[in-house]
MARBA-898653 format. One line per 3 residues: their letters; for each residue x, y, z of C-alpha. Coordinates in nm, 4 decimals. Layout:
N
A	X Y Z  ...
END
This chain:
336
XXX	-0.9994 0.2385 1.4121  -1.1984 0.3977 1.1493  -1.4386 0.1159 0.9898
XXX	-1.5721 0.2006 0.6266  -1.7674 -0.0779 0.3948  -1.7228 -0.1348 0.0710
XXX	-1.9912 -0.0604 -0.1447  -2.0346 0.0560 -0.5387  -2.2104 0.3499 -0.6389
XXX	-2.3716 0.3856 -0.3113  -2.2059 0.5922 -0.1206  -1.9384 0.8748 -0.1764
XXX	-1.7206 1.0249 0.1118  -1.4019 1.2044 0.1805  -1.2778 1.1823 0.5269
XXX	-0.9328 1.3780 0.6146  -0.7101 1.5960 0.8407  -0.3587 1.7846 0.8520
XXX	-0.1022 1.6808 1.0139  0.0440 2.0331 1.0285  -0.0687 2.1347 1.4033
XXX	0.1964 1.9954 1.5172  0.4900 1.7274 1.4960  0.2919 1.4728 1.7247
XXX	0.1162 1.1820 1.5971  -0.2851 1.2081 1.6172  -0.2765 0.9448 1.9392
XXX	-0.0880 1.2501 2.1322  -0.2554 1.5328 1.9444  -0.5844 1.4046 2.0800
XXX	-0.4467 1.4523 2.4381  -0.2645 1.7380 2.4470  -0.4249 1.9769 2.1742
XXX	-0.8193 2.0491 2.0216  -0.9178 1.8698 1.7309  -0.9054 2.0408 1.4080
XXX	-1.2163 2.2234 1.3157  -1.4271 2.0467 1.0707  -1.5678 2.1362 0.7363
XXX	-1.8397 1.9455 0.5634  -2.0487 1.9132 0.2355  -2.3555 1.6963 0.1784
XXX	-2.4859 1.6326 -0.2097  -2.4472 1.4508 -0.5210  -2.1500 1.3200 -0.7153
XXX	-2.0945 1.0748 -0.9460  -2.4433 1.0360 -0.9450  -2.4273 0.8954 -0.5441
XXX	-2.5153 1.0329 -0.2217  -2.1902 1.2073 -0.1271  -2.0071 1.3342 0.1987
XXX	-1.6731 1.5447 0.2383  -1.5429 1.5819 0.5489  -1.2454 1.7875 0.6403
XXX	-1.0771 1.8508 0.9464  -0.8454 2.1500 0.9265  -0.7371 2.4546 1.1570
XXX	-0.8315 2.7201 0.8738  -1.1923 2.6436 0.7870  -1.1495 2.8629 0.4631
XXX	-0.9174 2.6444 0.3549  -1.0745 2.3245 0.4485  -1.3721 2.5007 0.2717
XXX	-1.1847 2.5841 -0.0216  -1.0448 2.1790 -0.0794  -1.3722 2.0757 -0.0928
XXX	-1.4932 2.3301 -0.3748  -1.1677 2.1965 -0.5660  -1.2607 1.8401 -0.4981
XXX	-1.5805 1.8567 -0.6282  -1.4592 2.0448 -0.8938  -1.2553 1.8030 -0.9925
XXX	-1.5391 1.5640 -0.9824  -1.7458 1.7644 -1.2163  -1.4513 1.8375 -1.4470
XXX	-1.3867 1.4440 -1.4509  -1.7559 1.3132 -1.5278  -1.7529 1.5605 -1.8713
XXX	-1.5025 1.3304 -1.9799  -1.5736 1.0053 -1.8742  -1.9661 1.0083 -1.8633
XXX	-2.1943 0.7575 -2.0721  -2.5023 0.9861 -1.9801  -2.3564 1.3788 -2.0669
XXX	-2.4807 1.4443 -2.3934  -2.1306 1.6384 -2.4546  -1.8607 1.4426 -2.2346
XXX	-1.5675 1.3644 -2.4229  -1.6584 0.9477 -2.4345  -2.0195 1.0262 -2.5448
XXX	-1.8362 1.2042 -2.8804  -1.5907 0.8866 -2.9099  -1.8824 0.6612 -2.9331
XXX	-2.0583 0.8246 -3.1403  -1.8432 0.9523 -3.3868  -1.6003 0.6480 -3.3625
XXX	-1.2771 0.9125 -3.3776  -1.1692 1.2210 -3.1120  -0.9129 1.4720 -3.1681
XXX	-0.7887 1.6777 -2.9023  -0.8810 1.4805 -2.6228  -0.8390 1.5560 -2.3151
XXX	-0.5278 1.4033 -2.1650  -0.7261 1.2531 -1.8862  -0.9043 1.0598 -2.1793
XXX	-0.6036 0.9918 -2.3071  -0.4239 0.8400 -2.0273  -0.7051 0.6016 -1.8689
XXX	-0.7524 0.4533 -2.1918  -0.3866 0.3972 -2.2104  -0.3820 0.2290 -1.8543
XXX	-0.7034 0.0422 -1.9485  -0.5197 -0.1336 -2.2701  -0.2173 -0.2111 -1.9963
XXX	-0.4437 -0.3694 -1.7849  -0.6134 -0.5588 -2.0748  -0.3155 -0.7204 -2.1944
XXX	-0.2229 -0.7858 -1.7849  -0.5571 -0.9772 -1.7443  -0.5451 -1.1156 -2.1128
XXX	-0.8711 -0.9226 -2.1941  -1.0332 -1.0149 -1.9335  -1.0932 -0.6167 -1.8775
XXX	-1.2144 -0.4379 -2.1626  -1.3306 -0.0953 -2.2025  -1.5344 -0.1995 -2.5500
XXX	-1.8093 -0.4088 -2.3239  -2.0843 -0.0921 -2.3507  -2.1640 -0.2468 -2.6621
XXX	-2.2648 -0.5877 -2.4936  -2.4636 -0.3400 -2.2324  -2.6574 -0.1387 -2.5067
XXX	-2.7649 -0.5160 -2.5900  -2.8766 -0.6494 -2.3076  -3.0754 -0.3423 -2.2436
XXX	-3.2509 -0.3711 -2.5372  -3.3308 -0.7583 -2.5105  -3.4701 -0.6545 -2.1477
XXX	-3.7003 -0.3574 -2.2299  -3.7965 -0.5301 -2.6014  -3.9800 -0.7924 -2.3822
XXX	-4.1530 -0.5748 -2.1257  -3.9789 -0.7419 -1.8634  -3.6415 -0.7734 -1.6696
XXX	-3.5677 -1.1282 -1.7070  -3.5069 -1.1221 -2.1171  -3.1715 -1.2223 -2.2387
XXX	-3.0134 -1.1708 -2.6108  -2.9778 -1.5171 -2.8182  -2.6881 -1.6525 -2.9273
XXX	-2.6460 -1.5249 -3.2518  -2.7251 -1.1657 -3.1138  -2.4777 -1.2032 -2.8936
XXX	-2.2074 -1.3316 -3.1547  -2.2530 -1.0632 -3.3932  -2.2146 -0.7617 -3.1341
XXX	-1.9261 -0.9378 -2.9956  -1.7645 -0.8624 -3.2857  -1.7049 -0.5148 -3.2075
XXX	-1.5915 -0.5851 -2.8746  -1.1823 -0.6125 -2.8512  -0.9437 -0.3568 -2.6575
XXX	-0.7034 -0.4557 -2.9361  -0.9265 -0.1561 -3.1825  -0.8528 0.1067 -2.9794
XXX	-0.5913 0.3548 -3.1248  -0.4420 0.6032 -2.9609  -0.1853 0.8509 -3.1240
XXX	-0.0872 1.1438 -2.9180  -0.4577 1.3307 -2.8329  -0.5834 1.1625 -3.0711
XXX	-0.8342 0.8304 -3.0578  -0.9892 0.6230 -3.2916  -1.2595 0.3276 -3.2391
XXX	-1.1450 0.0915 -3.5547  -1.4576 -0.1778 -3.5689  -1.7715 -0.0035 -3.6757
XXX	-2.0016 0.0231 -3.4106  -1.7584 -0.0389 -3.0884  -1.8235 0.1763 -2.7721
XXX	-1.6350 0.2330 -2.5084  -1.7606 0.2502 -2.1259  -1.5041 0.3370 -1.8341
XXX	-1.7655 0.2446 -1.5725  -1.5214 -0.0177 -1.4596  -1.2234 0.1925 -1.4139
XXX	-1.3225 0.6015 -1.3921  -1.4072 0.5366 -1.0602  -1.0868 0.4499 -0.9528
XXX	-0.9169 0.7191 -1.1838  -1.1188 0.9948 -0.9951  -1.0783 0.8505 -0.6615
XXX	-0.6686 0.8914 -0.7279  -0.7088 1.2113 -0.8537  -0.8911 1.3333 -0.5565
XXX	-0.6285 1.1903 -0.3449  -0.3376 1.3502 -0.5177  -0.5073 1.6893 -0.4837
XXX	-0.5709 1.6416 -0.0968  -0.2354 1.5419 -0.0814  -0.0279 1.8412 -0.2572
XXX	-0.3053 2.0938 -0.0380  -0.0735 1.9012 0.2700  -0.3625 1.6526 0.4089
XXX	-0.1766 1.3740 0.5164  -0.4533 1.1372 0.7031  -0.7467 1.0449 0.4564
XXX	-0.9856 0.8297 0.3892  -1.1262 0.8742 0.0132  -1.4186 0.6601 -0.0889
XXX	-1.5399 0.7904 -0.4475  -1.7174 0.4286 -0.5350  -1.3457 0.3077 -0.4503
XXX	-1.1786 0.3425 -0.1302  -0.8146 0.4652 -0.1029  -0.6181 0.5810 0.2112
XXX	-0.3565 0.8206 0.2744  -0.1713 0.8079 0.5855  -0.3295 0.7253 0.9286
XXX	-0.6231 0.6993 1.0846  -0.7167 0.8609 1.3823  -0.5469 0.6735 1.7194
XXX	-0.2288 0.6474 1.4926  -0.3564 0.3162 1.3424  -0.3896 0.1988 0.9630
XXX	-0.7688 0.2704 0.8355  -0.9675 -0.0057 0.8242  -1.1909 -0.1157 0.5568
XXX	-1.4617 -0.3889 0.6094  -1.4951 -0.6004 0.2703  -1.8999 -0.6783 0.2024
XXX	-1.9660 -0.9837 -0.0728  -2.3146 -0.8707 -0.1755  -2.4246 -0.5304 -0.2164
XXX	-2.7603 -0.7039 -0.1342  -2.6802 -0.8559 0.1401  -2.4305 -0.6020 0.3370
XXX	-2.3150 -0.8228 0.6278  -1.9070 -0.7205 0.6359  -1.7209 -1.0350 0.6010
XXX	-1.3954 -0.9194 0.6346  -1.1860 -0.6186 0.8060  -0.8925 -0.4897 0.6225
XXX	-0.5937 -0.2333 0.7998  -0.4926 -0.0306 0.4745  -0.2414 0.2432 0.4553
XXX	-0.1838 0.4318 0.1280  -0.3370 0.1515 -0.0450  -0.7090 0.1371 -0.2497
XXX	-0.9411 -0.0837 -0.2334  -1.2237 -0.2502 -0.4715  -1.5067 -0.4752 -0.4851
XXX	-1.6675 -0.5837 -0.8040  -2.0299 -0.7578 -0.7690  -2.2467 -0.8362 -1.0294
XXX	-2.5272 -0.7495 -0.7656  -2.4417 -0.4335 -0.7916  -2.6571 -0.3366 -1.0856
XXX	-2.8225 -0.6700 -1.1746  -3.0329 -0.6759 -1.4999  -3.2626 -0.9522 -1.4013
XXX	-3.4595 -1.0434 -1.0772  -3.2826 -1.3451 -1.0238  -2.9583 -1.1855 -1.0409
XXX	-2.8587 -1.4183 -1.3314  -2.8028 -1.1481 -1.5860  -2.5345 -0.8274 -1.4476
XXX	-2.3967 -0.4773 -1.5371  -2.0519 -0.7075 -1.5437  -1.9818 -0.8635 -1.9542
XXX	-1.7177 -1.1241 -2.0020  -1.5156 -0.9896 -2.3450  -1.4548 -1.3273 -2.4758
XXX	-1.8012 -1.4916 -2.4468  -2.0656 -1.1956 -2.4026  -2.1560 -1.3570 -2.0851
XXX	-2.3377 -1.1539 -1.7849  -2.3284 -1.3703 -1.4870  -1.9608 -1.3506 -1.3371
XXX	-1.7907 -1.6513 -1.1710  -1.8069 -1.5072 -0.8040  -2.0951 -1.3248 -0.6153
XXX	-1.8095 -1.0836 -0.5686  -1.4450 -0.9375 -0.6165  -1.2007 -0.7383 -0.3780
XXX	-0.8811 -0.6419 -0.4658  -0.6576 -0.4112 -0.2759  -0.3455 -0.2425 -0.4598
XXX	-0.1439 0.0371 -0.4957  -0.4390 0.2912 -0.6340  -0.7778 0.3297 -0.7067
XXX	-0.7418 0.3244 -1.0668  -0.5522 -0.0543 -1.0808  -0.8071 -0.1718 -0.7837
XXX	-1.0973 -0.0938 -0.9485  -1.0056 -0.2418 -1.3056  -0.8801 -0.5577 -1.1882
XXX	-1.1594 -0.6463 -0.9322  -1.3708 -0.6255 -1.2452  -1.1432 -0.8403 -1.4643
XXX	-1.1360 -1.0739 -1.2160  -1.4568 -1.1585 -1.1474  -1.4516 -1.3246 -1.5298
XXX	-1.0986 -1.5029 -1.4331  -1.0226 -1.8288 -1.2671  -0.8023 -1.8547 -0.9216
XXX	-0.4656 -1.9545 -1.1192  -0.5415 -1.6584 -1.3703  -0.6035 -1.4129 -1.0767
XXX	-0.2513 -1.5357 -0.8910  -0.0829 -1.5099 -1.2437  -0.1651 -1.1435 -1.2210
XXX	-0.0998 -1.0865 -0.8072  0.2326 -1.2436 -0.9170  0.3115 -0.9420 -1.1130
XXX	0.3242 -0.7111 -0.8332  0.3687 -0.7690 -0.4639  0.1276 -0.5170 -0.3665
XXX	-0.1724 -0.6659 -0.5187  -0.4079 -0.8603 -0.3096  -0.7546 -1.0147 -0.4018
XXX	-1.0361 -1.2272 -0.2607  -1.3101 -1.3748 -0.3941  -1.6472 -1.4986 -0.2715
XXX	-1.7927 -1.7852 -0.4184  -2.1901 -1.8315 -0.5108  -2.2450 -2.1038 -0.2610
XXX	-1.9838 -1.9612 -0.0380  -2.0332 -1.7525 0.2935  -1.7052 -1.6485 0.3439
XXX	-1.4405 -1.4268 0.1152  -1.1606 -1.6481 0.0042  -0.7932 -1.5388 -0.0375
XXX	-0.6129 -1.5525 -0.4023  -0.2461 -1.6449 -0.3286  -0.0038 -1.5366 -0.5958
END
């Protein structure tokens, strides 16, 4: 089997092949016929070391689906980025209001409010305001162990709330003065399943797309499911657990990730209803149907209980989750 861990923002990769030499599955293929040539591209996307491979018996064309994948990419992070002067989220926040936004826009803010109400807030797209703060509070003081007080913390959470965010055909409005969006805990996902579809419609029907979140498509080489090996700590990269996935994404949600203090007390990861930065687990894996629902709710639930988490699995039999506990060396299971 094909072994991939999970890891955010470190590593980017596209792994996939046609089935289209033949009828067989890839077990018999490998015995009775070549491999499919492969095509490959080493760079940057997403602002992470990234690798595309593709295996396919017209290297033009395997060629040509990776110049549309990372165009995609590209076309994607002028949208969704917090650090492009002119994406389409950079003129939200600052203006408060978009018209004509791009559908893409449109849509993942639409699927982040769903998945708001799911997790009763627990994800939020309006956290980048919390972020901006504990930035500040950090570099104010010279060091990286500086945290906002409480009353600093009260006041900005007053512009945090999914509940401001209208959306009326292409256009969007941010309705609290001062509230800014981030989709750092969803685009990922979003672009992940977007990459997949387009693989998928070019024919590729074995894949393995990691773009910060992992999906699958198919089989993996041998005629077996891919398997993904679950890590708890970024930091600490032992794999835990092996997962067999077919068509289904996987994500894991650490506060490691991007920690904000040297202690690892203070995280990229807010909690909406408190302001919080140090989430209840060292980490969060959930595996579901895409990238896009993966990714949002292993970041919700690193803010929500057990029972909270199994009220949500509950609501669809293809969700699954584990979490790993501070004082805990091994991933426990969330049962719905």
């Amino acid at each position: 089997m094909t072994s991939t861990p999970v890891s955010r923002r470190r590593f980017i990769g596209i792994v996939a092949a046609t089935s289209a030499l033949s009828g067989l599955p890839w077990a018999a293929k490998a015995m009775q016929a070549p491999a499919a040539p492969l095509r490959s591209w080493q760079g940057v996307a997403l602002g992470a070391d990234a690798q595309l491979h593709i295996h396919h018996p017209d290297p033009v064309f395997a060629q040509a689906l990776i110049e549309q994948a990372l165009s995609e990419v590209r076309r994607l992070e002028r949208i969704f980025s917090l650090y492009q002067e002119d994406s389409a989220l950079r003129r939200l926040n600052r203006d408060g209001y978009l018209k004509q936004a791009p559908g893409d826009l449109t849509r993942l803010l639409q699927e982040s409010q769903r998945l708001s109400a799911l997790t009763d807030g627990a994800f939020d797209p309006t956290v980048q305001v919390l972020w901006e703060l504990y930035s500040q509070a950090a570099q104010g003081k010279g060091n990286q162990t500086a945290v906002p007080d409480v009353a600093q913390i009260s006041q900005t959470l007053q512009q945090v709330g999914h509940q401001a965010i209208l959306i009326q055909e292409d256009s969007i409005w941010l309705q609290r003065p001062g509230m800014a969006l981030t989709l750092n805990g969803i685009a990922q996902g979003y672009i992940t399943d977007r990459i997949t579809e387009q693989l998928k419609q070019a024919g590729l029907e074995h894949a393995l797309i990691d773009m910060g979140e992992i999906r699958s498509v198919g089989l993996a080489p041998g005629n077996r499911p891919w398997r993904v090996g679950l890590t708890g700590d970024p930091a600490e990269p032992t794999r835990l657990l092996n997962l067999d996935v077919r068509n289904q994404a996987v994500s894991t949600s650490s506060g490691a990730g991007t920690a904000l203090s040297r202690d690892g007390s203070v995280t990229h990861l807010f909690n909406p209803a408190n302001g919080q930065a140090r989430p209840l687990y060292r980490s969060v894996s959930v595996v579901a149907g895409n990238a896009t629902i993966a990714d949002a709710l292993s970041t919700a639930f690193s803010w929500m209980s057990p029972p909270a988490i199994a009220r949500v699995l509950a609501s669809d039999p293809g969700l699954q989750a584990w979490v790993l506990p501070y004082d805990g060396k091994h991933l426990m299971p969330i049962h719905s």
